[in-house]
C-alpha positions in Angstrom: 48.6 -30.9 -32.8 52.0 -29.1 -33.7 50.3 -26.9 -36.3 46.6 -25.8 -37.5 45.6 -24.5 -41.0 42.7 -22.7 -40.9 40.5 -21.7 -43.9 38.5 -18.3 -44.1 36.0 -16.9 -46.2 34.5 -13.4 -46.5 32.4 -13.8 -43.6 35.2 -15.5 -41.3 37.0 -18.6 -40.3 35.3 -21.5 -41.7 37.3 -24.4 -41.4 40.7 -25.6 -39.7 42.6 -29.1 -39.8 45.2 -29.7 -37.1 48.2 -31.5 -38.1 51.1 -33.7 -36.2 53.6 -30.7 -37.0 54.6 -27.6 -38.6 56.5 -29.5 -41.2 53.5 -30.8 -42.8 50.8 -27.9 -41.8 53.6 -26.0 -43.8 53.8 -29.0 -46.9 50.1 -28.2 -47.8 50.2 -24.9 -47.6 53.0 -24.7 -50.2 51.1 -27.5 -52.1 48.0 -25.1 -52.8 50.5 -22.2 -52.9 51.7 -23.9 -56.5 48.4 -24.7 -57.7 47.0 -21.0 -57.5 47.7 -18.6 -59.3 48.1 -14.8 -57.6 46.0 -12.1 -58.4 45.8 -8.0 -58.5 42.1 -8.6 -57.3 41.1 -7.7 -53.9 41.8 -10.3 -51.7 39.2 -12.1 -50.2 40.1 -16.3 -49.3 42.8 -17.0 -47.1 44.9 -19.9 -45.6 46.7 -19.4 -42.5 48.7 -21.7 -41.1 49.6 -21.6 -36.9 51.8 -23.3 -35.0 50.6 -24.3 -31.5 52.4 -23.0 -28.8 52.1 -23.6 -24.7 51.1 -20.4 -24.8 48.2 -20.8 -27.6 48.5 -20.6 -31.6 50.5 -17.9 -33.1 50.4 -17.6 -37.2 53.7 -18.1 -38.9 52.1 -18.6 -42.6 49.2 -16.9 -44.9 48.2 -17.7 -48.4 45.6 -14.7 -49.4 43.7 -15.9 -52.5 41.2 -13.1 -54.5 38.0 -15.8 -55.0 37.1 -19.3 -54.0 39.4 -22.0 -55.9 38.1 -25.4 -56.0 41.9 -26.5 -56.4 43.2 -25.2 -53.6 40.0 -26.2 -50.9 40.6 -29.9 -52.8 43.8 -30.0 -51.8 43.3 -28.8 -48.2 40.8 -31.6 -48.0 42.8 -33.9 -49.5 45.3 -33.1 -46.5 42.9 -34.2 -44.3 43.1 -37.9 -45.8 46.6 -38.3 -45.3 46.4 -37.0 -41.7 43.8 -39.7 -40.8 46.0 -42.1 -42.4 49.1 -40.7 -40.3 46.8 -41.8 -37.2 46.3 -45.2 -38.0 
């Protein structure tokens, strides 16, 4: 794992998938970053994207969103799909 994108909610983290590199932790992110739309609402879903380190992960990337999008969680499950498909 080069790179981790970890969804959080409200109530904390709530899910993470780990990717090969940054290069394509970073591609998603900017993939739902173009299919949501920013806000003046308070901020309240985030994506933030690590790299891993030998020294542990240190966050190099945030997408803040102001309420759950269905687009954007699609698309960070959809990211998941290609990475299993990377592995084999």
């Amino acid at each position: 794992m080069a790179s981790r994108l970890v969804y959080c909610t409200p109530k904390g983290p709530l899910c993470f998938i780990d990717y090969l590199t940054v290069k394509d932790g970073r591609a998603t992110l900017e993939q739902i970053r173009k299919a949501v739309r920013n806000s003046s609402l308070p901020k309240l879903y985030q994506f933030r994207l690590f790299e891993k380190l030998r020294t542990g992960l240190v966050k190099i990337d945030e997408l803040v969103l102001p309420k759950f999008d269905t687009k954007s969680v699609s698309i960070f499950l959809d990211s998941l799909d290609r990475r299993t498909a990377q592995l084999t």
